[in-house]
C-alpha positions as CSV (number, residue, x, y, z in Angstrom):
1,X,6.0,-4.2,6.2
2,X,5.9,-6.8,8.3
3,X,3.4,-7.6,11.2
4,X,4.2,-7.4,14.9
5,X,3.0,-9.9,17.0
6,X,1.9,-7.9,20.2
7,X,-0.8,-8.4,23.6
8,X,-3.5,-6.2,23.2
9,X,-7.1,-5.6,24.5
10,X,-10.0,-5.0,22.3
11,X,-13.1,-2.6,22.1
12,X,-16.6,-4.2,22.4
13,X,-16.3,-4.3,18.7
14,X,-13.2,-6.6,18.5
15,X,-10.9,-3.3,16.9
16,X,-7.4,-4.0,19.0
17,X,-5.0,-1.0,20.5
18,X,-2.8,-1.7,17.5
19,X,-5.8,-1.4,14.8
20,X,-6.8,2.3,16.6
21,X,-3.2,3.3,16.5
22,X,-2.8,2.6,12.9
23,X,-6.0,4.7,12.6
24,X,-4.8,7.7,14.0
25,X,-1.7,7.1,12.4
26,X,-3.7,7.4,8.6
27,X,-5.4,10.1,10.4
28,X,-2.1,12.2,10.8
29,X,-0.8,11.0,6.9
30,X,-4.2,12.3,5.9
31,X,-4.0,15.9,7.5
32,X,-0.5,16.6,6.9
33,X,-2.0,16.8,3.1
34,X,-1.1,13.6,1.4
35,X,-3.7,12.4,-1.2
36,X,-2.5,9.0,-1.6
37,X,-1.1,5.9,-0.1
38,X,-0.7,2.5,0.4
39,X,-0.1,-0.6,3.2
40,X,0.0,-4.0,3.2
41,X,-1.2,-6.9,5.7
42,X,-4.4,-4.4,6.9
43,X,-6.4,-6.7,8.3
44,X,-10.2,-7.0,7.8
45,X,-11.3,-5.6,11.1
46,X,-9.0,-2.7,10.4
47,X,-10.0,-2.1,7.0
48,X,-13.3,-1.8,8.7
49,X,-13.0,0.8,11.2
50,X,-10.7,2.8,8.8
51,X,-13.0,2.8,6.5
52,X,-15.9,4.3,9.1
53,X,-13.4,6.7,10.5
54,X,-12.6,8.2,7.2
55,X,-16.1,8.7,6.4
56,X,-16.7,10.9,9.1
57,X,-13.5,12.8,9.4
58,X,-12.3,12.8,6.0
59,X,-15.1,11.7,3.8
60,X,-13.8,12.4,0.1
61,X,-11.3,9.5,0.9
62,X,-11.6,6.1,-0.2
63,X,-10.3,2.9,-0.3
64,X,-9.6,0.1,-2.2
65,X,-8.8,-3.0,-1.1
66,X,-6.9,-6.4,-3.0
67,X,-9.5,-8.4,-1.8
68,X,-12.9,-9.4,-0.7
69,X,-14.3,-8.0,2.3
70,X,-13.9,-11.0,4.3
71,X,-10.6,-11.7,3.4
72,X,-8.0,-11.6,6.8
73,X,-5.4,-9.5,4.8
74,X,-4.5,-7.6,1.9
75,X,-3.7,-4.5,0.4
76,X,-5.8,-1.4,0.7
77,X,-5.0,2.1,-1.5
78,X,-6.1,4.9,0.3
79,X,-6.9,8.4,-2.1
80,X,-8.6,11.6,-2.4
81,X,-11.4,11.5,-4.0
82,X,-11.5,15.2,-4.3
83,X,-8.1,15.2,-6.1
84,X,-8.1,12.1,-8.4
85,X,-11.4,10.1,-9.5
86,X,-10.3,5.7,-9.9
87,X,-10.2,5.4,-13.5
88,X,-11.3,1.6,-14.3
89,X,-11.3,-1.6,-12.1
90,X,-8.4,-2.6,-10.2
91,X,-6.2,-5.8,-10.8
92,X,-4.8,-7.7,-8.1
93,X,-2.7,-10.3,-9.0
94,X,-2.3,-12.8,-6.2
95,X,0.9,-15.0,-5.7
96,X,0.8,-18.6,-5.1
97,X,0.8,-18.6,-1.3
98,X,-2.6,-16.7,-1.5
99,X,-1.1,-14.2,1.1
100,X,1.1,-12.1,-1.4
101,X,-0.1,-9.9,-3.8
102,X,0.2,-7.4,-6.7
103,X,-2.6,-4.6,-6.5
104,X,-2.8,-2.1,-9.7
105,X,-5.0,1.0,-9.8
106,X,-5.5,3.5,-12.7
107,X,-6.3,7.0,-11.8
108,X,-7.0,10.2,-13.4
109,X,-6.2,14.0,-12.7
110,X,-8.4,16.9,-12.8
111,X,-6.2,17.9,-16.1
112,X,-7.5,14.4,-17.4
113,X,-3.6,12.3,-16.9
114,X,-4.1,8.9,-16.3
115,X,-1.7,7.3,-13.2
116,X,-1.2,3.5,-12.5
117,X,-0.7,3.0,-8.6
118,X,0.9,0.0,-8.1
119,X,0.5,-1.8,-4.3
120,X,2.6,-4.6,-3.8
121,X,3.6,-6.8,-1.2
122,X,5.8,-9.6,-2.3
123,X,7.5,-12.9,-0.9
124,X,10.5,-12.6,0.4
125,X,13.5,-14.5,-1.0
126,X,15.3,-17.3,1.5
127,X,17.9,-14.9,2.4
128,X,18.2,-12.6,0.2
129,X,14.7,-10.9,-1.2
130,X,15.4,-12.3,-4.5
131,X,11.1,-12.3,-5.1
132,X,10.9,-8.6,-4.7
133,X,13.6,-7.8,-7.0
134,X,12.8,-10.3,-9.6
135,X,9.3,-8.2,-9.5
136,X,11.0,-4.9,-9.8
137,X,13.1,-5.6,-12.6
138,X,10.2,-7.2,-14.5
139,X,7.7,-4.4,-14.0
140,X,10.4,-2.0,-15.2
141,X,11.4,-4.7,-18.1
142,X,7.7,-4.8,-19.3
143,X,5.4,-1.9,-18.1
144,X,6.1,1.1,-20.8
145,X,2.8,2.2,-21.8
146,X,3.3,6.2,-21.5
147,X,1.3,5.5,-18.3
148,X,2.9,6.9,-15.3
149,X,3.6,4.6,-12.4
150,X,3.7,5.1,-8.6
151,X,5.0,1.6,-7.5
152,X,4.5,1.4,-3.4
153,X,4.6,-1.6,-1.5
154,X,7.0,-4.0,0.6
155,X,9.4,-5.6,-1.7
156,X,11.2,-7.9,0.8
157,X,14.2,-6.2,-0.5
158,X,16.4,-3.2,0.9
159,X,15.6,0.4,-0.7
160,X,18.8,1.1,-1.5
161,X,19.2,-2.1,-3.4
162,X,16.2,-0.8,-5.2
163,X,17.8,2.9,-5.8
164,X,20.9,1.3,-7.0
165,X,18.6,-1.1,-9.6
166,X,17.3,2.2,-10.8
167,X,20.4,3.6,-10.6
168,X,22.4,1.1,-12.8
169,X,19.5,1.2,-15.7
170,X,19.6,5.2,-15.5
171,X,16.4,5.2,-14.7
172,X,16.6,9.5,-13.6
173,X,12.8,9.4,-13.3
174,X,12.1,7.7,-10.2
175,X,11.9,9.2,-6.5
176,X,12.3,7.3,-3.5
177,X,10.5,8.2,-0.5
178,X,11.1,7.1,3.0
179,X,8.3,4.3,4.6
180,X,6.1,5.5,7.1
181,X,6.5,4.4,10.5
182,X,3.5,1.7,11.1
183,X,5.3,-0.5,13.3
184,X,3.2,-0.1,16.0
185,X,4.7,-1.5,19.4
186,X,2.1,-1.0,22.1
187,X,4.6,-2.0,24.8
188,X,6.6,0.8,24.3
């Protein structure tokens, strides 16, 4: 979702109040048993120190990110290595702003099914988030390979817009889950 524009202090190493609460948040997803997940906008100094804390507290995770080390933002997959092993390189597919992207990840099972984890976070139409859903609509146009997808992302569109789009092509296979709460607002 979106970033918050907040004051905050930094450690010595430059990690803000925000970045460490995002950490503990992953922390929490992580023990409550989920093996995989996605955000968007994390941040290279984030992507940093999450990566260091899961190594030490929950080492068989990993993460991918949609871009170069260096880069300020982009998407990040976060997965248990214990439960699913990456199954080929990643695409990312960046839109023209250079800020928005499409982040696709193949994975495979213990019982050897393949998974295609799709991380996206696209523009936002003027008014209406007519980007995301002309996204949406194309994936599920032109994505049937027998491959399974798990599409997660921020669409810049409402999700019951998107259940009803699934809805009207009787598309009975899809789930919808509810976003975690990463908003962080360190004033409250």
């Amino acid at each position: 979702g979106s970033r918050i524009t907040v004051d905050h202090e930094q450690d010595n190493a430059g990690t803000t109040q925000r970045e460490w609460s995002l950490v503990r948040n992953i922390q929490q997803i992580v023990d409550s048993g989920v093996s995989i997940f996605c955000g968007q906008e994390a941040g290279k100094d984030f992507r940093k120190i999450l990566v260091e804390v899961l190594a030490n507290s929950h080492p068989q995770f990993r993460v991918l990110a949609s871009g170069r080390t260096e880069d300020k933002d982009c998407g990040i997959i976060v997965y248990d290595s214990n439960k699913f092993t990456s199954a080929g390189d990643q695409v990312v597919v960046q839109f023209s702003n250079g800020k928005k992207y499409i982040q696709v990840a193949h994975f495979q099972t213990p019982g050897n099914e393949l998974f295609r984890v799709v991380n996206t976070h696209v523009p936002g139409g003027p008014v209406d988030g007519s980007a995301g859903r002309e996204f949406l609509y194309s994936w599920l146009d032109n994505n049937n390979s027998g491959v399974a997808d798990v599409l997660f992302g921020d669409f810049n569109f409402d999700t019951h817009q998107i259940a009803e789009e699934l809805q009207a092509r009787d598309s009975d296979w899809y789930s919808l889950c509810p976003n975690y709460r990463t908003h962080v607002d360190l004033s409250q």
